[in-house]
C-alpha positions in Angstrom: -4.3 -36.0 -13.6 -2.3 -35.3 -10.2 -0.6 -37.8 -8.6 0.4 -38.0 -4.6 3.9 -37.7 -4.3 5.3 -40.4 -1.8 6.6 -38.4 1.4 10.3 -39.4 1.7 13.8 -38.3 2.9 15.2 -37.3 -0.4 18.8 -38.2 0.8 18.4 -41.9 2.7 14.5 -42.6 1.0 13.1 -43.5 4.6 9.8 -41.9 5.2 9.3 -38.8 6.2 7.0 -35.4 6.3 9.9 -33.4 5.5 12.2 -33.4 2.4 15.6 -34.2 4.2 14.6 -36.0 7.7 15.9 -34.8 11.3 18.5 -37.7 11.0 20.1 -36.6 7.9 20.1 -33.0 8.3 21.5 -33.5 11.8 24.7 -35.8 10.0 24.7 -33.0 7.2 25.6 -30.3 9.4 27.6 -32.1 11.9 30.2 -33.1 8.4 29.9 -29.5 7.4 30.8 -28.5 10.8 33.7 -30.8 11.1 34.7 -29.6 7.7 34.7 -25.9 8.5 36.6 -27.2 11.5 39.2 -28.8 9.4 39.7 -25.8 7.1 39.6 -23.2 9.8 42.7 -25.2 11.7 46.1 -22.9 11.5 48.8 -24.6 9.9 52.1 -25.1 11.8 
């Protein structure tokens, strides 16, 4: 017996045809970018 998996963001659970929705994936790599910002800055 197969059974339709429900089509969902898997990080905020909001409907969607993709695993992680354009909203999250767009706040995902804007915190990695600010991260690799961050670490990248030169100290002093």
């Amino acid at each position: 017996m197969t059974t339709k998996r429900k089509e969902v963001c898997m990080l905020c659970g909001k409907p969607s045809l993709k695993s992680i929705c354009d909203v999250c994936a767009q706040r995902v790599q804007s915190e990695q970018l600010g991260k690799k910002t961050k670490e990248e800055k030169p100290k002093g």
